[in-house]
LOTIMI-258075 format. One record per residue (C-alpha): residue number from 1; x, y, z. Coordinates in nm, 2 decimals, decimal comma. Last residue first. Example, Ala and Ser with C-alpha at 12.3 -4.5 7.8 and 13.67 -1.06 7.14 Angstrom:
<sites>
   num     east    north       up
     2     1,37    -0,11     0,71
     1     1,23    -0,45     0,78
</sites>
This chain:
<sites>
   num     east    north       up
   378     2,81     3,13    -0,93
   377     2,86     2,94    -1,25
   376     2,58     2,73    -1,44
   375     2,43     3,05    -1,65
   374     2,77     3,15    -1,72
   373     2,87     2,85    -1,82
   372     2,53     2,84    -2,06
   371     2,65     3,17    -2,22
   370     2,95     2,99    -2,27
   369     2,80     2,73    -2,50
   368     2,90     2,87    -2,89
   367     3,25     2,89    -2,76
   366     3,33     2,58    -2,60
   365     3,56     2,60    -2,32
   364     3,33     2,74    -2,02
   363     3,06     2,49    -2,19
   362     3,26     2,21    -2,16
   361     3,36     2,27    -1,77
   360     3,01     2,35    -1,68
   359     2,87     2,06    -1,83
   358     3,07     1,84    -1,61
   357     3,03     2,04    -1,28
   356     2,65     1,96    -1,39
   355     2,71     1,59    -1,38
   354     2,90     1,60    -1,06
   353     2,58     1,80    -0,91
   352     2,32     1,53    -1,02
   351     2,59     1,23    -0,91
   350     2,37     1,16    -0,60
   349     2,05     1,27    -0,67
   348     1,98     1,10    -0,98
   347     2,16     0,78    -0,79
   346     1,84     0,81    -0,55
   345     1,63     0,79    -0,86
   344     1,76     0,81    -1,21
   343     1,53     1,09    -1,34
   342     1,36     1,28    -1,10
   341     1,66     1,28    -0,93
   340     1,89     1,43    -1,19
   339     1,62     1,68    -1,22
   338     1,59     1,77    -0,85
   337     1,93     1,77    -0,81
   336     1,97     2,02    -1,11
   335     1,73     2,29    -1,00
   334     1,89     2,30    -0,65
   333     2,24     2,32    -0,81
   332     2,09     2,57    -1,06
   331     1,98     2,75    -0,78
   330     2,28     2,76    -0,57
   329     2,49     2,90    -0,89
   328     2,84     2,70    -0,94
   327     3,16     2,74    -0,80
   326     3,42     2,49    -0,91
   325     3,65     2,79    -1,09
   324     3,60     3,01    -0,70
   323     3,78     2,71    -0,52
   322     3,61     2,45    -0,30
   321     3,70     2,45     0,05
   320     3,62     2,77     0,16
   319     3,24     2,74     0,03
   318     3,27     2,34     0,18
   317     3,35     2,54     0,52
   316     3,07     2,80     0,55
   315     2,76     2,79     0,40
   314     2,72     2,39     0,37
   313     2,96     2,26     0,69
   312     2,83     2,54     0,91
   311     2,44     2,45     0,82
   310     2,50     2,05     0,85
   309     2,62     2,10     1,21
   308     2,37     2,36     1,29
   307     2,13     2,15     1,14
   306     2,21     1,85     1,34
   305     2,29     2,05     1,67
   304     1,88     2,17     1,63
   303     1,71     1,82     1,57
   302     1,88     1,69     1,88
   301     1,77     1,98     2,10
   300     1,45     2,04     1,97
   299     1,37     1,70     2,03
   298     1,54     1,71     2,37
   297     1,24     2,04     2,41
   296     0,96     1,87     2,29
   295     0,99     1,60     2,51
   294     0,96     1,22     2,47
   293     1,32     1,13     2,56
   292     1,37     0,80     2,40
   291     1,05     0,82     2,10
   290     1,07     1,18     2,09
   289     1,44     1,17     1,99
   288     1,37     0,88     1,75
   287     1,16     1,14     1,55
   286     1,41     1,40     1,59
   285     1,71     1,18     1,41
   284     1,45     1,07     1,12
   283     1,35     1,48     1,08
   282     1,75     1,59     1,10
   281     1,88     1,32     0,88
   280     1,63     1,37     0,60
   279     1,64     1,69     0,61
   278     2,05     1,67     0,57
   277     2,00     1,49     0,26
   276     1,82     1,64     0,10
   275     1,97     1,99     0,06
   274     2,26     1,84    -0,19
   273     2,33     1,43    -0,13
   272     2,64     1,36    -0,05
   271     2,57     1,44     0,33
   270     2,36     1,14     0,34
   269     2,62     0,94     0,35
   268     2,80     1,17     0,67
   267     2,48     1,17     0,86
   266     2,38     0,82     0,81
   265     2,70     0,74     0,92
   264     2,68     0,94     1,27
   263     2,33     0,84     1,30
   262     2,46     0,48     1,34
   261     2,72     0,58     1,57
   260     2,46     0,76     1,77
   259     2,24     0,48     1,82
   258     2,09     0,61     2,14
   257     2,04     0,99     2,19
   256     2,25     1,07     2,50
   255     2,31     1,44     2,44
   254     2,73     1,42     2,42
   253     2,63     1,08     2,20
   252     2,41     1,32     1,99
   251     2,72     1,55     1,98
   250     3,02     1,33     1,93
   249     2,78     1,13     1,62
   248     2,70     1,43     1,47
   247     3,05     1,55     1,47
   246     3,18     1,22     1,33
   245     2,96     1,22     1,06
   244     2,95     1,62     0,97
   243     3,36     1,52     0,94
   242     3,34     1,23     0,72
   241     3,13     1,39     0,49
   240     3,29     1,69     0,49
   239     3,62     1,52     0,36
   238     3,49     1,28     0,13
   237     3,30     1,62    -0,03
   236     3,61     1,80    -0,04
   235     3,79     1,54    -0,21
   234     3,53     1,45    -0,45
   233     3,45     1,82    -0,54
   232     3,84     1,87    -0,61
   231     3,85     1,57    -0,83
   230     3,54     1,65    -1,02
   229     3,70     1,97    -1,07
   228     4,06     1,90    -1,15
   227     3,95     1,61    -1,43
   226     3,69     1,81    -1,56
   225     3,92     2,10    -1,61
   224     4,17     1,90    -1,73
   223     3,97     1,73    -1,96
   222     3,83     2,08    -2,09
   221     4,19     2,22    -2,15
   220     4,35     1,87    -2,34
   219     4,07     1,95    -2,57
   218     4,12     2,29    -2,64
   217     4,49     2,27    -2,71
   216     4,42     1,98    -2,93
   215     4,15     2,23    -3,09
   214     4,46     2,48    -3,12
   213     4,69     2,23    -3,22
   212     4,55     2,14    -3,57
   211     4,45     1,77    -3,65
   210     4,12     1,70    -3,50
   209     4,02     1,56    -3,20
   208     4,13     1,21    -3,25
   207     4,43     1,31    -3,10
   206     4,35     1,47    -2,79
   205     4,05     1,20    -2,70
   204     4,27     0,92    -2,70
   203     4,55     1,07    -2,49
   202     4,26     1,09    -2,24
   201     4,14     0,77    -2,31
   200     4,47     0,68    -2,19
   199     4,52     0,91    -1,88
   198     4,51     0,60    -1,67
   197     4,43     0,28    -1,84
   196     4,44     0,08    -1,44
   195     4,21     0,34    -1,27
   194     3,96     0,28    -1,62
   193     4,01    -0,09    -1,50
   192     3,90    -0,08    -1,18
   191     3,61     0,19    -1,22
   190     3,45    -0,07    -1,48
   189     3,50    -0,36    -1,27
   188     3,36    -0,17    -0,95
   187     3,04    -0,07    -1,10
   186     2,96    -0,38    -1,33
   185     3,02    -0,58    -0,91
   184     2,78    -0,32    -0,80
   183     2,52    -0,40    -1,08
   182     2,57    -0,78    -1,05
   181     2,48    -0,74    -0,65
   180     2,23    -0,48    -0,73
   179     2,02    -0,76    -0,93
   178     2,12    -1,02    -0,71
   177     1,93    -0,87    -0,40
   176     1,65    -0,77    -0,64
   175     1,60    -1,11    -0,73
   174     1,64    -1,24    -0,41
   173     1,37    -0,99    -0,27
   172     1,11    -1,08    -0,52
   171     1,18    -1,48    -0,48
   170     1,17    -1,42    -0,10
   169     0,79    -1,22    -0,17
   168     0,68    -1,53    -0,38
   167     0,79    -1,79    -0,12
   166     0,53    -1,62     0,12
   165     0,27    -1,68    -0,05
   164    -0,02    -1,44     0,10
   163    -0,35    -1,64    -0,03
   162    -0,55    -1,46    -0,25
   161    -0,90    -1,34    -0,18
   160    -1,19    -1,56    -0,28
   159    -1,50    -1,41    -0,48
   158    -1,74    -1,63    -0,48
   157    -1,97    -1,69    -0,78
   156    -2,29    -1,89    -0,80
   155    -2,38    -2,02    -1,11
   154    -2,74    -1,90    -1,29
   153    -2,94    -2,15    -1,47
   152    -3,19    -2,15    -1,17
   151    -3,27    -1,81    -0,99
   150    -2,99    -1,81    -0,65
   149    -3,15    -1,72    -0,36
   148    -2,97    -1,48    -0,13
   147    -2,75    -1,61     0,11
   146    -2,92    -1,68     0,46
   145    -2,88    -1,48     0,75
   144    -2,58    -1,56     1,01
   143    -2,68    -1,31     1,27
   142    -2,28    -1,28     1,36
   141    -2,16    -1,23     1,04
   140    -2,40    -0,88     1,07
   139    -2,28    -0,76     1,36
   138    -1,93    -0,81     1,21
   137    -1,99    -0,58     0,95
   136    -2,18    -0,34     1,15
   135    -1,87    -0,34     1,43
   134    -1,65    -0,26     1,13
   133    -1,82    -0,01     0,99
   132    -1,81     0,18     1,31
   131    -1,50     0,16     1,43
   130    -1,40     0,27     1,02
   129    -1,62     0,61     1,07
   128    -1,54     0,64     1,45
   127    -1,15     0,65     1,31
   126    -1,23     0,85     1,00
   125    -1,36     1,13     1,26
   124    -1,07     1,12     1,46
   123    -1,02     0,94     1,77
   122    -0,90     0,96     2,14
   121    -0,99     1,40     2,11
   120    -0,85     1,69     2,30
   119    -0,63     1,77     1,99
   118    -0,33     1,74     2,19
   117    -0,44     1,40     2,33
   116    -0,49     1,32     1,93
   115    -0,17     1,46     1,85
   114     0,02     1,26     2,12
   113    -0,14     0,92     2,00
   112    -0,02     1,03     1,63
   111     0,35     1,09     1,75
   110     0,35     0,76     1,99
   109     0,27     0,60     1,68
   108     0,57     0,74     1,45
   107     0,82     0,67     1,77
   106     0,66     0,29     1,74
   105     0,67     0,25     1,36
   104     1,08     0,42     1,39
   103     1,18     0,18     1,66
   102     1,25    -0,16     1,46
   101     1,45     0,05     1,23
   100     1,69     0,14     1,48
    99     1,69    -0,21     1,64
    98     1,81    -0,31     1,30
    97     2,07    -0,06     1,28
    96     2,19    -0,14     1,63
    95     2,22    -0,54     1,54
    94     2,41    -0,44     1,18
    93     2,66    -0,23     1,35
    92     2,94    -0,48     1,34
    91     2,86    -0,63     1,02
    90     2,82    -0,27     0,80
    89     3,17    -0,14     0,94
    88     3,33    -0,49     0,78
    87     3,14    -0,43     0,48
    86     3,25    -0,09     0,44
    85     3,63    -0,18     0,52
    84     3,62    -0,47     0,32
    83     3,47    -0,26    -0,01
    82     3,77     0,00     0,05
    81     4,02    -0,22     0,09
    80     3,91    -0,45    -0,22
    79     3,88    -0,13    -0,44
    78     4,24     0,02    -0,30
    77     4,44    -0,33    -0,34
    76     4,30    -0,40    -0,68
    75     4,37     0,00    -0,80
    74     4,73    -0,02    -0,68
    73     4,77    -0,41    -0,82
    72     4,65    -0,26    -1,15
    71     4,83     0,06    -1,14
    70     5,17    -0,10    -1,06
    69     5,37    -0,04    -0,76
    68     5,71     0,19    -0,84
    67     5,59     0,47    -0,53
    66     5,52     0,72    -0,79
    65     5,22     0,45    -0,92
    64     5,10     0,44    -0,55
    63     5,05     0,85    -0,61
    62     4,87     0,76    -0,88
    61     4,68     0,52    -0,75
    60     4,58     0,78    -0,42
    59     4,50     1,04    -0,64
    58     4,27     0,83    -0,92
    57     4,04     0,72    -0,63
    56     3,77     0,99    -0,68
    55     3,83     0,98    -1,04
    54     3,76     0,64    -1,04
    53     3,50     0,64    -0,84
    52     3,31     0,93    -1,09
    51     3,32     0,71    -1,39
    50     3,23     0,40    -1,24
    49     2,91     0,52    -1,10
    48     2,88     0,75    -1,44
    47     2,88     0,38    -1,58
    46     2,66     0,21    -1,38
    45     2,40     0,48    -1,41
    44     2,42     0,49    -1,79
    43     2,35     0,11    -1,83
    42     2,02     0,05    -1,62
    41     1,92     0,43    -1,68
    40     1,86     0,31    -2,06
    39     1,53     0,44    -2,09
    38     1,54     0,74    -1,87
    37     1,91     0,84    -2,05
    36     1,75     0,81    -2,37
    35     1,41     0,98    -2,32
    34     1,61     1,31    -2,16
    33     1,84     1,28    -2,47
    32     1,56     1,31    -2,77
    31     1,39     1,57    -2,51
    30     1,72     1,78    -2,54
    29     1,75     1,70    -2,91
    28     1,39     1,80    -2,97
    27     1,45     2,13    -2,81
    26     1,77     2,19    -3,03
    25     1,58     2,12    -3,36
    24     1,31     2,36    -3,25
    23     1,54     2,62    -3,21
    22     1,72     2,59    -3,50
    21     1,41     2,59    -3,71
    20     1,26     2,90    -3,51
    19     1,59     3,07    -3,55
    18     1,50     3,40    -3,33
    17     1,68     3,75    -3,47
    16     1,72     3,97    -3,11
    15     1,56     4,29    -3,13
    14     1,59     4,49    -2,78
    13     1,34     4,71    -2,80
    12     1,36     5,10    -2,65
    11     1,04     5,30    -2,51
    10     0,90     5,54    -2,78
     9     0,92     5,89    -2,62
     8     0,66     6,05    -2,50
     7     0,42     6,28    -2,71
     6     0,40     6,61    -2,48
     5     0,64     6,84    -2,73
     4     0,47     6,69    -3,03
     3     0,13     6,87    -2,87
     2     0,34     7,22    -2,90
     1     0,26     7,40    -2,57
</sites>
């Protein structure tokens, strides 16, 4: 046997040419934006806020605009309505959403107690360590012995814990009170009068794109894109939400779990909030179910209709719901939230998968970024 015969053949390379300069320019602007849109959060979130209500709410204005009323008393009467109604719905179950609260330190304490019965044991080992300590230390007040002697030309020091000021903690809270009160009131200005300009900026954008039609063209295609998508998202997701929240509050009050309106909104708001959100829903709903019931099995039962609820709304109805064009890959989505969140917050993970439905539509129309479309889309 020829010895050429048993050489094996040389496995095949994919080549691609790497721009080290172009690549290293492009990884500076990504962290170049990432710093930006951390250090000026305070302006950016207000303005995707108002961004994203007023393309929830465009619909119903324009449709008030077929009906001869004008945008800006449309828009006015929508925003005001819509801000009452919450408000309104906030006042009348303030009482049971205090009392809620009020129960979640006691259901967490009767959690521990029934570990440490479980355990076969009153108190852990940290427990008899800090008993311990403390009965030592108060032993040892008790005796009263004699400072130390001070040497001459030395001052005495004692150290003196702060006093608890109350009026400093009310400052704290006002000022973050007003703070969110002048950041909602930037919110709904901003929405308010991008309702009332329409399809201006819009207009705008077209024509200071560049002269020749086919960029035109181009243009006019991603803002309808974006415009349809977000839209489409919003509805569905107003539509879910409000569902999961009336289901959840049928079944738990079918079961008997108390404060089932309240868990009935916290379902549907939370359900704007990808994978999260339900979790959190679930594990607060099943903590107060061991604090009424106390039984493994009512938790299970509580716990379990609120992720089947949540699971049939996620895998199967907002799927059907949203068209194939909005689709976008589960573990980007995932990927994304938890960026977004990272860095704004809460609102990070609320407008995270708007955001990305964003940069999906430009990159499906721009030609050097489809390759990241694809990488977004389902």
């Amino acid at each position: 046997m020829d010895h050429d015969d048993c050489t094996e053949p040389d496995p095949l390379m994919l080549r691609i040419p790497v721009d080290v300069f172009s690549f290293s320019l492009a990884l500076l602007t990504v962290l170049a934006v990432i710093f930006v849109l951390q250090w000026a959060q305070a302006f950016f979130i207000p303005l995707m806020l108002g961004v994203m209500i007023s393309y929830a709410l465009s619909p119903p204005v324009n449709l008030m605009q077929k009906w001869r009323i004008p945008r800006a008393i449309g828009a006015a009467v929508l925003l005001l309505g819509i801000v009452g109604g919450i408000g309104s719905l906030g006042y009348l179950l303030r009482d049971d959403a205090a009392k809620l609260i009020e129960t979640l330190p006691a259901a967490a304490q009767k959690i521990r107690m029934v570990t440490l019965k479980e355990r076969g044991t009153s108190e852990g080992t940290m427990e008899k360590v800090q008993k311990t300590a403390t009965q030592l230390e108060q032993a040892a007040s008790e005796t009263g012995a004699p400072a130390p002697a001070v040497p001459r030309g030395v001052t005495r020091v004692q150290i003196e814990k702060p006093k608890l000021n109350v009026k400093d903690y009310l400052w704290m809270g006002t000022k973050s009170a007003v703070g969110f009160a002048g950041q909602l009131t930037m919110v709904l200005f901003l929405a308010y009068f991008m309702l009332v300009s329409g399809d201006t900026f819009r207009r705008k954008l077209v024509k200071i794109n560049g002269p020749t039609l086919s960029k035109k063209k181009i243009t006019l295609q991603v803002l309808d894109e974006i415009t349809d998508q977000i839209q489409r998202y919003f509805l569905v997701q107003i539509f879910t939400s409000i569902l999961v929240g009336v289901v959840t509050w049928l079944a738990f009050l079918w079961i008997g779990l108390k404060y089932a309106a309240i868990w009935g909104i916290a379902a549907g708001v939370f359900n704007a909030v990808p994978y999260l959100g339900p979790v959190i829903v679930t594990g607060g709903a099943a903590l107060v179910a061991f604090l009424q019931f106390g039984t493994i099995g009512m938790v299970l039962l509580v716990s379990g209709s609120s992720l089947v609820i949540t699971s049939l709304e996620g895998y199967l109805l907002t799927p059907w719901l949203t068209a194939r064009a909005s689709r976008m890959n589960p573990v980007v989505v995932f990927v994304g939230v938890l960026f977004w969140g990272w860095l704004w917050g809460a609102w990070g993970l609320l407008l995270g998968v708007p955001i990305i439905m964003i940069i999906k539509a430009v990159c499906d129309r721009v030609e050097n970024f489809k390759s990241i479309g694809e990488l977004l889309g389902d």
